[in-house]
C-alpha positions in Angstrom: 92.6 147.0 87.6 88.6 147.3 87.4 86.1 148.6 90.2 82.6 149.1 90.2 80.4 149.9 93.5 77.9 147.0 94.8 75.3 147.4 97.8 75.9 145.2 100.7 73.8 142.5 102.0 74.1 140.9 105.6 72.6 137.4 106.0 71.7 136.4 109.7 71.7 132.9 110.5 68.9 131.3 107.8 68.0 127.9 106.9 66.3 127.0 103.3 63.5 123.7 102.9 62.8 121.1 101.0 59.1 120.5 100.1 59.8 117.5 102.4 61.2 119.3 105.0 58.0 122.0 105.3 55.6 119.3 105.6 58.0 117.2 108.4 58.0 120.4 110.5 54.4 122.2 109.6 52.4 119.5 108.2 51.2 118.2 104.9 50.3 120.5 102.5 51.6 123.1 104.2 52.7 126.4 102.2 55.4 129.0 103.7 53.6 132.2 104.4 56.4 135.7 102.9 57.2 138.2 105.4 59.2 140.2 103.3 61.0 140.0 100.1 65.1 139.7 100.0 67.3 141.3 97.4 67.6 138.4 95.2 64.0 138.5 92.8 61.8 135.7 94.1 63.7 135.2 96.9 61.7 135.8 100.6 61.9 135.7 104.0 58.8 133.6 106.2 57.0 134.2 108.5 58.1 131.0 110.2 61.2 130.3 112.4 62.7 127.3 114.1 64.9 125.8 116.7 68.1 124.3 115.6 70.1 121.8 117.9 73.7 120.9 117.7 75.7 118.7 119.8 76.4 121.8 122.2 73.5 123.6 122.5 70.5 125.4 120.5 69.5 128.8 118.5 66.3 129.2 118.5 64.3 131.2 116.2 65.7 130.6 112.9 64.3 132.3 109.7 63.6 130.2 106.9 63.8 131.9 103.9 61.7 130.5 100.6 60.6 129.7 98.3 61.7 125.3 99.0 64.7 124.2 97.7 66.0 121.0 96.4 67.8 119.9 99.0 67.4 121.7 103.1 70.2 123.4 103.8 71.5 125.9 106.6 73.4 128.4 106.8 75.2 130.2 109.8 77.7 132.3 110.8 81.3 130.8 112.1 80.1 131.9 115.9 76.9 130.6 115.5 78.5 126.9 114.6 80.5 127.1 117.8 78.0 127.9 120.1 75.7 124.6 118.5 79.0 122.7 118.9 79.7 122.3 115.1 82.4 122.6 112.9 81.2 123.8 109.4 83.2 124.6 106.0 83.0 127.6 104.6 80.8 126.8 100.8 78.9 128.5 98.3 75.4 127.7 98.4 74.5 124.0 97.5 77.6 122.8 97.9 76.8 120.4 100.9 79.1 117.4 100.1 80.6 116.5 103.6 78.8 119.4 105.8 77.3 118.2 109.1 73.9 117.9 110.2 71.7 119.0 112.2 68.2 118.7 114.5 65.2 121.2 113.5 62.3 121.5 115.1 59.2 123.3 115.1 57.0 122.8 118.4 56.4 119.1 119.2 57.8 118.0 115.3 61.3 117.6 114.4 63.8 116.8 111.5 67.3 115.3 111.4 69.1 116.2 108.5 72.3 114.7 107.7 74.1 117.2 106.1 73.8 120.6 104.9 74.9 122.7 107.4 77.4 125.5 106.1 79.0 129.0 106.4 77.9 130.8 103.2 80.9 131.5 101.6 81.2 135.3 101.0 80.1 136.0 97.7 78.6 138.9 95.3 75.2 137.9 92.8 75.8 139.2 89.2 72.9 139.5 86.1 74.1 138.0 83.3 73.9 141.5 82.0 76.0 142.8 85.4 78.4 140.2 84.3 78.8 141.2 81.0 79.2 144.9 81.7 82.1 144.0 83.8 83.6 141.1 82.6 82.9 138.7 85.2 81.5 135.3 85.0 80.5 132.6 87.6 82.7 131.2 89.5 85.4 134.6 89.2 86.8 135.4 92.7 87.8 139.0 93.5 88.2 141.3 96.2 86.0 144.0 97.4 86.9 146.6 99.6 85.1 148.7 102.3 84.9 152.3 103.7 83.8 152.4 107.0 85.0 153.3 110.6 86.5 149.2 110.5 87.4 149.5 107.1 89.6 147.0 104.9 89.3 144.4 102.5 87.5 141.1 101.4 89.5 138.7 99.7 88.6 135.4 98.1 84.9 137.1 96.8 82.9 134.7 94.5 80.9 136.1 91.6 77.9 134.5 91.5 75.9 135.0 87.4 72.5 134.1 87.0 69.5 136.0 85.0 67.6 135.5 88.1 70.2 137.9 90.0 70.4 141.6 91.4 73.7 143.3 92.4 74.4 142.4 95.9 77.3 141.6 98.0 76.6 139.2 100.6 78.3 138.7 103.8 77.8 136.6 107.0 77.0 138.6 110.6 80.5 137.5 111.7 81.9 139.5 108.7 79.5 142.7 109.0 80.6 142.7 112.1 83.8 142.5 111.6 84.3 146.1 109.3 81.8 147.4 111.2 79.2 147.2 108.4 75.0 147.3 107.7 72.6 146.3 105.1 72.7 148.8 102.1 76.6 149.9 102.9 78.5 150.4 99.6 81.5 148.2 98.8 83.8 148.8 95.7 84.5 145.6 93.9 88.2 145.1 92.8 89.4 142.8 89.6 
């Protein structure tokens, strides 16, 4: 058996844009304006926030996070989904095939999209040279476990490689919650 420590990272309820998308709800040309920068390098959170509508009800709010993506896509906790009236699979980033969609709208413009809402799947980001260092590569599940007042383990982890990656584990609200955790906790990493 392997360990190694890894800081933790909560994510609140988030969505990510298409270039598309930004101009639907902001207007054309429009740029995202940073607020602050995440863990992940390049990755930020806006300025701007959102309402989101599902068939129940609506969270207003929302961050988005930049810089645009591909394809919109966002991403909530289990509770969140229930309050909108939604039931969404649990997915690593991207993975959107079959996901349900969902009403955006900033002010007096809106956006439908037809899929791409999910509950991030709980998962820890790897360098390439992390990964090497500890014998992980993409796609690896493990576990990780927790110290704290709620204590206990994460099963089902997925190790997520890139070069443009920092050593994070990333959990949901619903999860932090759960053991009773914060942003910056420590979690040991079992394999």
């Amino acid at each position: 058996m392997n360990t190694f420590q890894v800081p933790i990272g909560v994510s609140n309820r988030h969505l990510h844009l298409s270039l598309e998308d930004i101009e639907a709800l902001f207007g054309e040309g429009y740029t995202l304006s940073k607020k602050k920068d995440l863990s992940q390098p390049g990755q930020f959170a806006c300025e701007e926030t959102v309402t989101i509508v599902g068939p129940k009800g609506s969270i207003g709010g929302v961050r988005i996070l930049g810089p645009a993506r591909k394809e919109s896509q966002v991403e909530l906790a289990l509770t969140d989904a229930f309050k909108l009236g939604l039931q969404i699979p649990v997915r690593d980033s991207g993975n959107l095939e079959n996901t349900p969609g969902i009403e955006i709208i900033n002010g007096d413009r809106k956006i439908s999209l037809k899929r791409g809402v999910i509950a991030a799947m709980r998962h820890i980001h790897l360098s390439v040279e992390d990964a090497q260092k500890y014998g992980l590569k993409d796609k690896d599940i493990v576990k990780v476990s927790v110290d704290s007042p709620r204590g206990g383990e994460f099963n089902n982890v997925l190790v997520r490689v890139s070069p443009n990656y920092a050593l994070d584990f990333h959990i949901d609200t619903d999860e932090a919650n759960a053991f009773g955790l914060r942003n910056g906790d420590i979690a040991t990493v079992i394999y």
